[in-house]
N, C-alpha and C positions, 0 to 999 in steps of 0.2 A: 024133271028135276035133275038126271041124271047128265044131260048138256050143257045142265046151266052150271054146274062144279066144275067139267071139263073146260069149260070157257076160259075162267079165268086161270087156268093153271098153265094155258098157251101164254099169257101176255110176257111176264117174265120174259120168256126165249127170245120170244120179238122183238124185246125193248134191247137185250144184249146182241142182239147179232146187228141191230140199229147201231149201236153205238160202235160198235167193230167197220162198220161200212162206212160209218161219218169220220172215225179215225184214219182209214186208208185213204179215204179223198184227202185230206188234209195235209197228211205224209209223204203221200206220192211214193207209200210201197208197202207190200204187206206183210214184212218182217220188221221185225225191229231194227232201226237202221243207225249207220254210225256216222255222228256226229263230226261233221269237219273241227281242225283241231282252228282254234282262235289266231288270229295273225299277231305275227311278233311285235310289241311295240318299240320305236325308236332308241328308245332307253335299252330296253334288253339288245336290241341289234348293235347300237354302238358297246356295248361290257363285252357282246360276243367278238366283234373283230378284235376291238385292242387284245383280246385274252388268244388269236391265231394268229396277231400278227409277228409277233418275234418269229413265229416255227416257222413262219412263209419267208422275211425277206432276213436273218438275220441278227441277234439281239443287238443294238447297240449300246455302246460303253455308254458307264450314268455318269451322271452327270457328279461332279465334287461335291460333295457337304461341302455348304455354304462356313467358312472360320466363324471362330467368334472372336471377340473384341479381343483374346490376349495371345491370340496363336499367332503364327509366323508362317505364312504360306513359302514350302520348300521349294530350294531352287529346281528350277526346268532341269530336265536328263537329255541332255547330248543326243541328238541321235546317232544309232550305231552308224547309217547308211552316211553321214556328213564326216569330212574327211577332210585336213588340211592338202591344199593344192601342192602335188609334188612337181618337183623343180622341171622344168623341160629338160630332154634327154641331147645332148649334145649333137648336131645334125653332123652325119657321117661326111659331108662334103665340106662342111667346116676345112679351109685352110689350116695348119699346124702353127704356134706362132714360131715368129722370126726367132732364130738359133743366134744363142750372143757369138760374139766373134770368140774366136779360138786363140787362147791365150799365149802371150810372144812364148818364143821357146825360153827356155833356161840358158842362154846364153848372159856369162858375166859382162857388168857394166863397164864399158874399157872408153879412158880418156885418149884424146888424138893431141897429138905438140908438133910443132915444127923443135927440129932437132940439127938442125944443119943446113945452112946457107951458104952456097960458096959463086960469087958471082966469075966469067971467065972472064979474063981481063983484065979488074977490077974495078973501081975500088972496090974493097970491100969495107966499107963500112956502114953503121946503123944507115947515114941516111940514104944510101945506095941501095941496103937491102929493106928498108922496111917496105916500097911501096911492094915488092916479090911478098914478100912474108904476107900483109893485107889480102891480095890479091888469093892467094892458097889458101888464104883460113877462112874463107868464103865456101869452100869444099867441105868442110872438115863434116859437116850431115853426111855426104855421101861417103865417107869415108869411114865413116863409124858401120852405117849399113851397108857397106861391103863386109865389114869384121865377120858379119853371118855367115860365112861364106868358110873361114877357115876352117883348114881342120883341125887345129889342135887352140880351141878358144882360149882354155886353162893357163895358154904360155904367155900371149903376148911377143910384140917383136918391133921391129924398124923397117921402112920400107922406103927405096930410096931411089931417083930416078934422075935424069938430065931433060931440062927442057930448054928447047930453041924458042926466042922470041923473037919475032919480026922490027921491025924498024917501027912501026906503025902498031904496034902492040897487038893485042887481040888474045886468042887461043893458041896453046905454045905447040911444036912438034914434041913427042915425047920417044925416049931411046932411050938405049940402058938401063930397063928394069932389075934391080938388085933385092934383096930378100932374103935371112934363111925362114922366112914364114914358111907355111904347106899350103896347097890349094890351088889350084891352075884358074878355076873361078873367080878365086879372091884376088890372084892375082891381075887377072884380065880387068876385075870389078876396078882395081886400084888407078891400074893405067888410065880406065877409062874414065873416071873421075877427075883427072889431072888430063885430059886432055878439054874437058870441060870447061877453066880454068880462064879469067877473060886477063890480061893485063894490061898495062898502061907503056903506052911508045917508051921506051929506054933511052937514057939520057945519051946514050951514048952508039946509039942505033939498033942496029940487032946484038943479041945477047945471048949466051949461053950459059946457065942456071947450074947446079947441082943441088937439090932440093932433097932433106928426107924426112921421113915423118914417126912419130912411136907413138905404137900402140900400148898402151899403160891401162893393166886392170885397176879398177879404182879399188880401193882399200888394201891394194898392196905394195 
């Protein structure tokens, strides 16, 4: 009687330590073990990158609130870095321009006259001297720019000489330079002028002239 009560008070043990052993095959271990965690799904993976992307590459600028129907979109801001094109800097080898001409000197405006005809010989009248007079006042440009020359321009004066004329006319011989003008320049300038001087054959072959001329400041 005494095995038959011990009998069943073994099953119990049996039945749990069965159930312990059917557990660890099943497990593949005989502690309680941890659970791998569940994979991310798609959804959570994309909320996750957008929410590290800023800190990885950068925030970019947002984008405008979209106006509404009575606003006025402001005007665009210049940029600072945009610059009106400054003028080109003048090139160092650049030529200089041309320098105007240097202004006549101060020299008063002085008129030229025949002042004295005397033919040698004669006649002396208009019609004998005027083709002489013609002839001389064909000079009278270079006799004005010789006046540069003197040296006291303020006074003015008379300048007076003898000319030989050939048979056959032409350029006269010039002798007896007379003058109280100044200037040894002015004076050479004057002779040479009158030597200059073309004439026409004289009626009455070769001729010898006594010619003078004034200098006359204009406005006095």
């Amino acid at each position: 009687m005494a095995r038959a009560i011990d009998r069943p008070s073994r099953l119990p043990q049996a039945t749990a330590s069965t159930s312990w052993i059917a557990l660890v095959l099943a497990t593949g271990c005989g502690a309680p073990c941890e659970h791998p965690a569940a994979p991310a799904t798609p959804a959570a993976s994309a909320i996750a990158s957008s929410a590290t992307a800023p800190e990885a590459s950068g925030a970019a600028p947002a984008a405008p609130a979209p106006l509404g129907s009575g606003e006025v979109a402001p005007p665009p801001v210049a940029s600072a870095s945009a610059s009106a094109p400054s003028a080109p800097a003048p090139s160092a080898s650049a030529a200089p321009p041309p320098s105007a001409p240097a202004p006549a000197g101060s020299l008063p405006e002085v008129r030229v006259e025949n002042v004295g005809l005397h033919v040698g010989g004669g006649p002396n009248d208009d019609a004998t001297k005027e083709p002489f007079r013609e002839a001389v006042a064909t000079r009278f440009e270079s006799f004005r720019r010789c006046y540069a020359l003197v040296q006291e321009p303020e006074k003015g004066g008379t300048f007076g000489v003898d000319l030989r004329i050939g048979p056959r006319g032409g350029t006269p011989e010039v002798s007896q330079p007379r003058t109280g003008m100044k200037g040894a320049e002015f004076r050479d300038c004057v002779v040479g002028a009158f030597r200059e001087v073309t004439f026409p054959p004289p009626r009455k072959g070769a001729t010898v002239i006594s010619y003078s001329l004034r200098f006359t400041l204009v406005g006095r």
